[in-house]
N, C-alpha and C positions, 0 to 999 in steps of 0.2 A: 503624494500630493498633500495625505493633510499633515505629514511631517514638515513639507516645507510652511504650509499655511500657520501651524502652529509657531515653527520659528520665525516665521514674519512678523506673528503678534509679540510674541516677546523680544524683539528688538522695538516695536513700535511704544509697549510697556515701558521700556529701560527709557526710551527718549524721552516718554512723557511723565517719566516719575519726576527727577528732579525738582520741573516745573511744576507740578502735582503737591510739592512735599513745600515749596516754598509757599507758594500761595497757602495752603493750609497753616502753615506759621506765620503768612503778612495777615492773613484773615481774622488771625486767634489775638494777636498784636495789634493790629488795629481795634479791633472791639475792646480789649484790656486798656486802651489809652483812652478811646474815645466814653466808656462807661464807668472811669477810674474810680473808686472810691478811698475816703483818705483812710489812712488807718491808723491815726491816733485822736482822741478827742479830748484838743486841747483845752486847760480851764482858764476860760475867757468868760467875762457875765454879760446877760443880758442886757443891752443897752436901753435901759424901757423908752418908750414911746408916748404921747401924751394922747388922752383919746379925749377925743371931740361928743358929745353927747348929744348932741343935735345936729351929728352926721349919719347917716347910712355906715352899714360897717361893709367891705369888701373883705372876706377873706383867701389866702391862695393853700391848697394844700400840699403838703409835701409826703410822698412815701416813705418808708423804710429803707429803699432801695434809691437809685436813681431817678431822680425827676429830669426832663427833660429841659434844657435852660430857658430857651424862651419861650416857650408854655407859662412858665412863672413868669422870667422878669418882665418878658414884654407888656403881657396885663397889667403887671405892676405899674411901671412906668405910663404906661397910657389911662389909669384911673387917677395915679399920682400928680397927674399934667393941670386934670379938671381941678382938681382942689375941693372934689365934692365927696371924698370917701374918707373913712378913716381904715387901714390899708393894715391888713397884719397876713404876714406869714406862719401859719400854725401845721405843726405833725403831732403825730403821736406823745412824741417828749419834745424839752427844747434842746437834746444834745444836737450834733452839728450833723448835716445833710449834705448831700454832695449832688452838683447838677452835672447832666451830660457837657462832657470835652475838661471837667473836674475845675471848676471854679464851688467854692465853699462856701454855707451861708448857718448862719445862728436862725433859727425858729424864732418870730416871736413871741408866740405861745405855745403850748401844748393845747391838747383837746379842751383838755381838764380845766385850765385857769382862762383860754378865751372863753369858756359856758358861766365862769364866775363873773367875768368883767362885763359882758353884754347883757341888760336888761330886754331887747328882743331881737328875733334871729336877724343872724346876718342880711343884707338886701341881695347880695352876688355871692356866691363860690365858684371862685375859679381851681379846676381840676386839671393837670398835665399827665402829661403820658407818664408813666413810669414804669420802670423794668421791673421783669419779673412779678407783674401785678396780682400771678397767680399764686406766686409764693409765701410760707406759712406767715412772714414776717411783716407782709402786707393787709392781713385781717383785720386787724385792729381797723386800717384805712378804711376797707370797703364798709366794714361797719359801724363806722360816726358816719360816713355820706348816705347810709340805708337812714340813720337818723335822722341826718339834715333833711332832706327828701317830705319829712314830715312836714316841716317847718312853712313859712312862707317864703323862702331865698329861693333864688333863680341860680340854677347849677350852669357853669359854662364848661363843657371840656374844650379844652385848645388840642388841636389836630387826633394823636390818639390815644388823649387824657380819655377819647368815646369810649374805649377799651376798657378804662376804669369803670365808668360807669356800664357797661355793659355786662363786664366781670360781677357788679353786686348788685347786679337784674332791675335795674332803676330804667335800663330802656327797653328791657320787654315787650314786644307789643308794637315799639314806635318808631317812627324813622328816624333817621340818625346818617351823620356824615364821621369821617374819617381823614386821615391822610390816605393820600390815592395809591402807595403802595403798599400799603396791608387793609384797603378793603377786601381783596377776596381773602386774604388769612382770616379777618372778622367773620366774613359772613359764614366760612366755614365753621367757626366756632361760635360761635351765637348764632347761630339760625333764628330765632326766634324774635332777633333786629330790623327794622328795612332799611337796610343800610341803602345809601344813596350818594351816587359817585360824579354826576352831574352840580352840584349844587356846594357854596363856597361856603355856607351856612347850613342849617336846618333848627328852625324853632317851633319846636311841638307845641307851643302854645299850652303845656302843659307843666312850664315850670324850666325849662329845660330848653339848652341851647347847645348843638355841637358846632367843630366846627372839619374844613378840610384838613390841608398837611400849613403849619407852623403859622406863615401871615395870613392866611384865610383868618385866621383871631383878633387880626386888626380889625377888617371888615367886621367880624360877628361885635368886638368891642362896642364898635363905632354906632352898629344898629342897635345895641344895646341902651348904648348912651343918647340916641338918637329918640327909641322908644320913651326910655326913662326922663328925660331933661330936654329934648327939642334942639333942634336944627342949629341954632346957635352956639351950645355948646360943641357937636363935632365939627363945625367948621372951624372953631378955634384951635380946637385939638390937631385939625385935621392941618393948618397953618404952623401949628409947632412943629411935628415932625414932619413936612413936609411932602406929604401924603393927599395930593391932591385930585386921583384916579377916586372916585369913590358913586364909581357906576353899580358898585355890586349892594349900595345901600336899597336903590329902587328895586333893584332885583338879585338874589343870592345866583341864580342860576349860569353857569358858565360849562364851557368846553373842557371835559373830562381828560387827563391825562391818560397816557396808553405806555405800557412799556415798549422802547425802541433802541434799536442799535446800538445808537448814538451813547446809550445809557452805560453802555458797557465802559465806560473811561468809571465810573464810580466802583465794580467791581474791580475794576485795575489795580485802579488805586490801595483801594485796601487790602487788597493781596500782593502788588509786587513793589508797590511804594512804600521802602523799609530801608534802613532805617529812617524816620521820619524828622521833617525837621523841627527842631526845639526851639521854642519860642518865648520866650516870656512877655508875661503881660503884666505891666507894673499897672498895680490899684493903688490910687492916691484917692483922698477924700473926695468925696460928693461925684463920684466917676458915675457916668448916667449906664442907667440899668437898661435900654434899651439899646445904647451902643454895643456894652458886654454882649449881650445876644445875641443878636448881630454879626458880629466879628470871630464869637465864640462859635456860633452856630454855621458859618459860611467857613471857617477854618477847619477846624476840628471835626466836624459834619461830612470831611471831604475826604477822610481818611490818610491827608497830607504833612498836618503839623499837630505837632506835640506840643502845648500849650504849659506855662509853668508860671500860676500867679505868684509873685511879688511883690513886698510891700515893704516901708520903712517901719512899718510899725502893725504890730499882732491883731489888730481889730480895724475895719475901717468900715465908714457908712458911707453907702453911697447918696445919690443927689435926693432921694426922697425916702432914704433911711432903712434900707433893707443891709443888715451887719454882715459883712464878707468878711470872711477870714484866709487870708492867703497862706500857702502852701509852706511859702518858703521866704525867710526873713533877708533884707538886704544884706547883710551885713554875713550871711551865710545862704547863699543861692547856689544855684547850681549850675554845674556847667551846661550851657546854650550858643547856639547858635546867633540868635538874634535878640533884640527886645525891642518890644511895642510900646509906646504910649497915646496918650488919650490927651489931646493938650500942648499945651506947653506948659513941659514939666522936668524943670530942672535938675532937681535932685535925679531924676531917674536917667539924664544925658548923663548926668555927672557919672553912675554909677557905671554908665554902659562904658563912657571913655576909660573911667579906669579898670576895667578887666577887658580892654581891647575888645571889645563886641557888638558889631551894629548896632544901629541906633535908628528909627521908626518913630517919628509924630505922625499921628494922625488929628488935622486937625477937624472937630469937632465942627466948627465955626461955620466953615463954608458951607457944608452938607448937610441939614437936617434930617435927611432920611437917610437913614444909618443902613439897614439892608441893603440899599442899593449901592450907597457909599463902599460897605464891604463886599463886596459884588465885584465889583469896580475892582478895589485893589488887591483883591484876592486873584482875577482875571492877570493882570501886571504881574505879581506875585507868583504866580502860580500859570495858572493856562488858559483859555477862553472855552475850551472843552468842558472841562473839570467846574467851572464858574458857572457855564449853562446848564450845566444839569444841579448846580448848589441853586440856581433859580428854579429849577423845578421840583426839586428836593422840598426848599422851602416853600412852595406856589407864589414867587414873587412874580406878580402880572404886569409892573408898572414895566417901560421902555426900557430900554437896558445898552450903551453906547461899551462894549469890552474892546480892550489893548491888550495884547499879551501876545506869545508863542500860542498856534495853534492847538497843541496837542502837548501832554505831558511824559513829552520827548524821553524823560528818566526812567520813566514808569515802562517804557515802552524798551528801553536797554538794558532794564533788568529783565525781562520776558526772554530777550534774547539770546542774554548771558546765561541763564537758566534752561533755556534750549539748547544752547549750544556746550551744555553742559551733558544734558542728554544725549545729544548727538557722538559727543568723544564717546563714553559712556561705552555707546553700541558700536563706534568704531574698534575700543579696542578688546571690544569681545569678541568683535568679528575676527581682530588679527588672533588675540586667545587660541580661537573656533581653527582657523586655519593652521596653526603650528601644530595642535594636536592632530589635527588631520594629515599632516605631512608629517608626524610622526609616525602615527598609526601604516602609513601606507611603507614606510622605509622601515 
């Protein structure tokens, strides 16, 4: 009996190894794309920027490691809208930084020369998530924002920039939000936080603002700008990008996400959706920072596509001057699948017809609100599965109209192909099993 019981689980082991062994390399492959960082840093100079002295200053910071994209751009972009900050991206040094899904940016200061150029603290810091926040190369970070802290600036983390802040004990003590799938990782490791899973926002009225998972930052922005400047200004803002749900101003408090079923298309993905498809994203001047996000974020966020920015030329600013450096020069890019634009943008049809390669406008124009816009075409593109859970990924709350394939049909034929990889597997060790046995007995 338990001789047969044993060879039942080892034929059950051989079937589910395959599948086992691939997901563990779509998993390991998906995180190395979507966390990329560049490994040359190219010498390009800083484009300086002109500062305003009778602005407020915004700053956003950046880690040593991976920041997460629209943690930065989006603040970026939604302070840069008002025309009431003067807006700098500052790290440790100004060598070059790399954001989640590997879109590249120049610093515009280090620590050291934003503390020489400002005569008093900044009015905002905005804080994003970044990897490996615990790691040695990240101290430096934790300890200018233990500094800043002193100061008069109002700290904002975007989704689980909270983690930063919680990492160099600045929320000790105080409640605080997150993104809704690593609150309970937080609160297992900061105990000493009150984290809080209902709420889009949380402002401890003590200097300090978090916020939930990605566009929950919009919202917190918004009350920000709302607190700081009046009614007037976010509805202007709120008219540019199209953002006109903004119930969560009266009240942060909203319906807690829960993990469900359904969710399981995002673990798919990134374990059996390989190889991924290659995309490029051509940056041309004054490309808005808030689209990048967006599309960066609802793509690459979904464990589907491989991202590979593009550019006619080595340096490019986008629409409110934050310096992107693309990966890979036109004139030597890489082999892709597709490519994307932003626009109508000729040079970059031109390039796609001439290496025979899809060709992708997005135009800008019709849509102001880019999240939902890439939402939208990600759903067509991709799946309406894989697209609903990129809205809850990101906490987009606004209506959402998706087109597509139900379910991400490929992801689901590599599962099978890899089972039934399993399955030969154990069939022909079962014929193995039997030849020896009809030796043995003859």
């Amino acid at each position: 009996m338990l001789k047969r019981l044993l060879r039942s689980m080892s034929y059950l082991l051989l079937a589910c190894l395959p599948l086992a062994l691939a997901a563990s390399v779509g998993s390991y492959y998906s995180m190395q794309i979507a966390m990329s960082m560049r490994n040359n840093n190219p010498n390009i100079q800083i484009q300086p920027k002109h500062h305003d002295a009778q602005k407020p200053t915004t700053l956003i910071v950046l880690g040593n490691t991976v920041s997460e994209i629209t943690d930065v751009l989006a603040p970026y972009a939604l302070l840069a809208k008002t025309g009431l900050y003067n807006l700098y991206i500052v790290a440790e040094t100004t060598s070059l930084r790399s954001l989640s899904g590997g879109l590249d940016v120049l610093p515009d200061h280090s620590f050291a020369s934003v503390a020489a150029l400002l005569d008093q603290p900044p009015a905002l810091i905005i804080v994003p998530a970044i990897t490996e926040i615990q790691a040695h190369e990240n101290q430096p970070v934790l300890a200018w924002l233990r500094q800043q802290r002193q100061s008069a600036s109002v700290l904002m983390a975007w989704c689980t920039g909270a983690e930063v802040l919680a990492e160099s004990g600045l929320l000790d003590g105080l409640p605080a939000t997150a993104h809704w799938a690593d609150l309970a990782r937080l609160a297992q490791r900061y105990p000493q936080v009150q984290w809080q899973s209902n709420q889009r926002y949380v402002d401890t009225n003590q200097q300090i603002i978090t916020t939930a998972g990605l566009t929950s930052g919009i919202d917190a922005t918004l009350y920000f700008l709302q607190k700081t400047h009046g009614s007037v200004v976010i509805q202007q803002l709120g008219q540019a990008i199209n953002y006109a749900d903004q119930r969560y101003l009266a009240s942060a408090t909203m319906q807690a996400y829960r993990i469900a079923s359904s969710d399981s298309v995002y673990l798919l993905n990134a374990a059996f959706y390989w190889p991924k498809q290659t995309m490029g994203i051509w940056l041309e001047q004054g490309i808005d920072e808030l689209a990048l996000a967006a599309f960066f974020d609802v793509y690459t966020g979904s464990w589907v596509y491989d991202f590979r920015t593009i550019a006619a030329e080595p340096s490019i600013r986008s629409a409110h001057g934050v310096q992107l450096i693309p990966r890979f020069q036109a004139d030597a890019a890489p082999t892709i699948d597709s490519l994307l634009s932003f626009g109508a943008n000729q040079p970059a049809k031109t390039w796609a017809q001439q290496h025979n390669i899809g060709y992708e406008r997005i135009d800008l124009a019709q849509n102001s609100n880019y999240f939902g816009l890439a939402l939208g075409r990600f759903a067509t593109d991709q799946d309406q599965a894989s697209a609903r859970f990129a809205a809850k990924r990101t906490e987009y709350r606004q209506p959402l109209a998706l087109r597509g394939a139900s379910w991400p049909w490929r992801t689901l034929g590599w599962i099978g192909i890899w089972l039934g990889v399993g399955l030969g597997a154990c069939y022909g060790r079962w014929r193995i099993s039997k030849r020896k046995s009809a030796t043995t007995k003859t």
